[in-house]
C-alpha positions as CSV (number, residue, x, y, z in Angstrom):
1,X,97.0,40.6,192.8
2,X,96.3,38.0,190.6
3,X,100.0,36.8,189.7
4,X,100.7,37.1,193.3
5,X,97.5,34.7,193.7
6,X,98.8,32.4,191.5
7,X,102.2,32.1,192.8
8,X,101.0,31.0,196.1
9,X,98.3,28.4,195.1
10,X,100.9,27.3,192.1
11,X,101.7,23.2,192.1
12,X,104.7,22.4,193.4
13,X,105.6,19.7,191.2
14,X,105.8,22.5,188.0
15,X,105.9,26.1,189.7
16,X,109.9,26.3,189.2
17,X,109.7,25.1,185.9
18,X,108.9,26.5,182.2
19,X,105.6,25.9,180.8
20,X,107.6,24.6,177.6
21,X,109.7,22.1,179.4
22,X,108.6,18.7,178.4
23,X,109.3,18.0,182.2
24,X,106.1,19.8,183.0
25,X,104.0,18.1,180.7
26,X,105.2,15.0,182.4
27,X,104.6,16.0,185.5
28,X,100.8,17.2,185.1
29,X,100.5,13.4,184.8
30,X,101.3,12.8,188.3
31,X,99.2,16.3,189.3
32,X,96.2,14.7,187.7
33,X,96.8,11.2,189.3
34,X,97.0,13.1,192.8
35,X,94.2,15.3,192.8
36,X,90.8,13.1,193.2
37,X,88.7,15.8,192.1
38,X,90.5,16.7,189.2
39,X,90.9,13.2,187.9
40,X,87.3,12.7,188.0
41,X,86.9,15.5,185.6
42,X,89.4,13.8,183.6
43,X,87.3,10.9,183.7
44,X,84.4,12.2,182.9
45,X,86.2,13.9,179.3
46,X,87.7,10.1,178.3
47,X,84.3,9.1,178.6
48,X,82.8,11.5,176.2
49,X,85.8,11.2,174.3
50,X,85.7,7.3,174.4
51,X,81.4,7.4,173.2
52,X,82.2,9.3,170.0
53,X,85.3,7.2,169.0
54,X,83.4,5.1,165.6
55,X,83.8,1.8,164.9
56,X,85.4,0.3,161.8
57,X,88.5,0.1,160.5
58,X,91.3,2.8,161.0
59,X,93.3,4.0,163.8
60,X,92.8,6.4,166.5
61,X,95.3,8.9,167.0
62,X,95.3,11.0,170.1
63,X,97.5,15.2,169.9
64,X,98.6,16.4,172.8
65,X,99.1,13.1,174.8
66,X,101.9,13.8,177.4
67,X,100.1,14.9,180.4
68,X,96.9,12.5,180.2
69,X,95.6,8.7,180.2
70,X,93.0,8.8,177.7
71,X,94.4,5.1,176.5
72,X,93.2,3.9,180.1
73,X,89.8,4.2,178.2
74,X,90.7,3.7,174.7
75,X,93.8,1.2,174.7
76,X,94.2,1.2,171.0
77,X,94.8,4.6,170.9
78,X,97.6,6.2,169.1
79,X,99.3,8.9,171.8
80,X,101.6,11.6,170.2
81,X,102.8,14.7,171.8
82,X,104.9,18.0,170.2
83,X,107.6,17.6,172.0
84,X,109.4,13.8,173.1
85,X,108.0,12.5,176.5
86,X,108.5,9.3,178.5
87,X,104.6,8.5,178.0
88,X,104.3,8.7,173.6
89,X,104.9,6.5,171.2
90,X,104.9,9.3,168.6
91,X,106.3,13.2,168.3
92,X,104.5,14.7,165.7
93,X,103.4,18.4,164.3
94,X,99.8,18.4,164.3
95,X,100.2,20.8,161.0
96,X,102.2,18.1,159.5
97,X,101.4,14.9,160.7
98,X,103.2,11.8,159.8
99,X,99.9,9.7,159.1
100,X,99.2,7.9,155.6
101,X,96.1,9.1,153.6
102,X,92.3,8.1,155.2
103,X,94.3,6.2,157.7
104,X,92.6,7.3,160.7
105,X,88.8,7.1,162.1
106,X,89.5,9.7,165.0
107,X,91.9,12.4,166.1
108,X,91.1,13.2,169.9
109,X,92.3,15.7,172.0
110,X,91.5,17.4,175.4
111,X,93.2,21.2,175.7
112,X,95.4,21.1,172.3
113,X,93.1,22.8,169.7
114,X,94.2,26.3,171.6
115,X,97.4,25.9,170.9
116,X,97.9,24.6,167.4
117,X,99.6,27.8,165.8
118,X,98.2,27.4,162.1
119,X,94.4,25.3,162.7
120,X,94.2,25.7,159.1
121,X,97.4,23.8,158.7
122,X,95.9,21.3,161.0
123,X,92.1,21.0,159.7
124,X,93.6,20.3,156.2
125,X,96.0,17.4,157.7
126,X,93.1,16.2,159.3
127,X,91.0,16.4,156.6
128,X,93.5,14.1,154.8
129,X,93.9,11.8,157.2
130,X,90.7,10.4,158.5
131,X,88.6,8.4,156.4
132,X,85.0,9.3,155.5
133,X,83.0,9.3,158.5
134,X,86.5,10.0,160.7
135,X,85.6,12.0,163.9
136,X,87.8,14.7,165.3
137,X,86.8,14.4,168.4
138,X,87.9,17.2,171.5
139,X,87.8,19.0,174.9
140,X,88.0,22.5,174.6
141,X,87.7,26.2,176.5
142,X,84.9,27.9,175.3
143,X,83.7,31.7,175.0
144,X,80.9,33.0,177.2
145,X,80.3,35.6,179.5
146,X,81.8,33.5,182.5
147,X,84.6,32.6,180.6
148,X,85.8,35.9,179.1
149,X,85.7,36.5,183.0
150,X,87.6,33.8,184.3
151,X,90.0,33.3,181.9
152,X,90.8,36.5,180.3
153,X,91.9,37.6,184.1
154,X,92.4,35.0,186.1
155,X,94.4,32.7,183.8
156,X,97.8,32.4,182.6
157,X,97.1,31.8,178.9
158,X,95.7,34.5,176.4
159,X,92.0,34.4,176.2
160,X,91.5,37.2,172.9
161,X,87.9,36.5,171.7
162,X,88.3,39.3,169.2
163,X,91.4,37.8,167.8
164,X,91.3,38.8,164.0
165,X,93.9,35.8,162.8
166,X,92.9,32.0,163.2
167,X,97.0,31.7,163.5
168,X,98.8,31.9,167.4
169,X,101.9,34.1,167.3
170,X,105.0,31.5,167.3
171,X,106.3,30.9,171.1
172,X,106.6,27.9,172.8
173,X,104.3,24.8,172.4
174,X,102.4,25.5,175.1
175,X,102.8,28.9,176.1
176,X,101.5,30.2,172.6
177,X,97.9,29.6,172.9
178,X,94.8,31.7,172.5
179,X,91.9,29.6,174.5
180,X,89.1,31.6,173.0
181,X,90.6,29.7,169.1
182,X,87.5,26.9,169.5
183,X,84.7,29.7,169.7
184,X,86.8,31.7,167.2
185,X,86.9,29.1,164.4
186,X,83.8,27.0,164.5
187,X,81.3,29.7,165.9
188,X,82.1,33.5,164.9
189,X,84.0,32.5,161.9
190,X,81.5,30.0,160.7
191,X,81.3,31.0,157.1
192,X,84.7,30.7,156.8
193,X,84.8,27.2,157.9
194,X,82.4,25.7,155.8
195,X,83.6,27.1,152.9
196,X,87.5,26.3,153.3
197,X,86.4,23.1,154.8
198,X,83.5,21.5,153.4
199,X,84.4,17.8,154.1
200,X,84.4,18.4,157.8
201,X,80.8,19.0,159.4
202,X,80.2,20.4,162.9
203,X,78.3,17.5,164.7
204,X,78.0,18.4,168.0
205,X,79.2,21.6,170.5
206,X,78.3,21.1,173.7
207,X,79.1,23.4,175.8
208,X,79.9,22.4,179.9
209,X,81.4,22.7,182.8
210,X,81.1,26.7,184.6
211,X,82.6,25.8,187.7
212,X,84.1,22.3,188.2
213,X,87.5,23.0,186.2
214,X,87.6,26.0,188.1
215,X,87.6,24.6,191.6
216,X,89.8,21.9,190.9
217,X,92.5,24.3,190.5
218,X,93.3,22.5,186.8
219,X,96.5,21.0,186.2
220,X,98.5,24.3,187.4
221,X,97.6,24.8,190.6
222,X,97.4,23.3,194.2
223,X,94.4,20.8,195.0
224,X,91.4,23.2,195.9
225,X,88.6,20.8,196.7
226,X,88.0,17.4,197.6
227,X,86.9,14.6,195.7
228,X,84.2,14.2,197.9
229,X,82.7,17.2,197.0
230,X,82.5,16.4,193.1
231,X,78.7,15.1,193.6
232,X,77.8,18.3,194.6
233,X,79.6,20.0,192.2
234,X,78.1,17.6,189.5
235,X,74.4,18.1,191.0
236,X,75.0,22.3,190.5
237,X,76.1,21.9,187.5
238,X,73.3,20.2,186.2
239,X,70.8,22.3,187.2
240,X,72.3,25.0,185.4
241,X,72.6,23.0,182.3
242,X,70.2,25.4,180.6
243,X,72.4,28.6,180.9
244,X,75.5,26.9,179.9
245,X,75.1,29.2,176.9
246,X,76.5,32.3,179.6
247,X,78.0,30.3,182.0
248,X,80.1,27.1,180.4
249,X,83.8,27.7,180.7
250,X,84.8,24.7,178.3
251,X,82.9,22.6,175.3
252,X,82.8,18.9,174.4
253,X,83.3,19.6,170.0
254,X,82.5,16.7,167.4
255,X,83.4,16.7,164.3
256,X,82.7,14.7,161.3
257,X,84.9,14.3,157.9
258,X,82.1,13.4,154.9
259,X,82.8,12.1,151.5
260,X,84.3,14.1,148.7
């Protein structure tokens, strides 16, 4: 029932192609751009994104970059996909990244952490590359009672809380994902974090967002409510606020890089 769901609300522009074609990350670009509601949510993620960015010297270097706009909001920004695509300057590994030493005073990204295959890999490069004080800076799915719900049945990437490996089994860029990896890494596996990275600090996890996400169909699916209605939305959302701890389906996750 729920495949069968899917196929019928899927987006047009991308329900004939692969998740792994690069055409499909191009095209959630236009999706995005023609769904009011969703690109308000969009919106509202730059601007969180934008506020944490620091000041100083360094560059800002954006993973994941294909299918969004966040240099509409921060213009200096460095955008780098996996894969080539018509809207990045740079194709890079985020496990191997081709960035000079304490070059950097952010790495951003909105829905990448989840599919990095090796987050080790990619802590440690990111470790190297931002300077003290350096901000990884992100939009993630997050693990509550709501979300093991929605996602773990109603989406079409793995949701495995209980995951026993940090790593993502090799498949596609895209299509290898485990959107419970956040929670994983910075909240059940805390220990581990600190201790095989104690240069980075957890700042901030905030966790957001129970329903909005969820209405707007996302970036896969067919527009499911109008951007008139986002107030609303917004207003609800807010006055659940304090059970975001059950409810939240995604997280708004800062992190800081300290001196040796």
């Amino acid at each position: 029932m729920t495949s069968l769901l899917n196929s019928i609300l899927a987006h047009p522009l991308t329900k004939a192609l692969d998740l792994d074609d690069p055409r499909t990350t191009e095209l959630r670009l236009e999706i995005i751009r023609t769904k009011p509601f969703l690109r308000k949510i969009y919106d509202e993620w730059y601007r969180m994104i934008q506020s944490r960015i620091p000041a100083g010297d360094g560059e800002v270097l954006e993973l994941g970059s294909g299918a969004g706009y966040l240099h509409r909001f921060v213009p200096e920004v460095i955008r780098s996909e996996v894969f080539p695509c018509a809207t990045v300057e740079l194709v890079a590994d985020a496990c191997l990244l081709p960035i000079a030493t304490r070059s950097l005073r952010s790495i951003v990204m909105t829905d990448v952490f989840h599919h990095i295959p090796d987050v080790s890999a990619f802590l440690r490069e990111a470790a190297r590359c931002l300077r003290p004080g350096g901000r990884i800076i992100m939009v993630e799915p997050w693990v509550t009672s709501w979300s093991k719900l929605v996602f773990g049945r109603f989406h079409h990437e793995p949701f495995v809380p209980d995951a026993d490996r940090w790593e993502i089994p090799l498949k596609g860029p895209l299509s290898g994902a485990n959107g419970a990896l956040p929670w994983i890494v910075l909240i059940r596996d805390q220990g581990r974090f600190n201790a095989e990275f104690p240069n980075l600090r957890v700042e901030e996890i905030r966790p957001m967002m129970p329903f909005k996400y969820l209405v707007s169909g996302g970036v896969s699916l067919r527009n499911l409510m109008p951007g008139m209605t986002y107030s609303a939305w917004e207003w609800l959302e807010r006055a659940l606020e304090p059970w975001n701890h059950r409810l939240a389906m995604f997280a708004f996750i800062d992190l800081i890089r300290l001196e040796e």
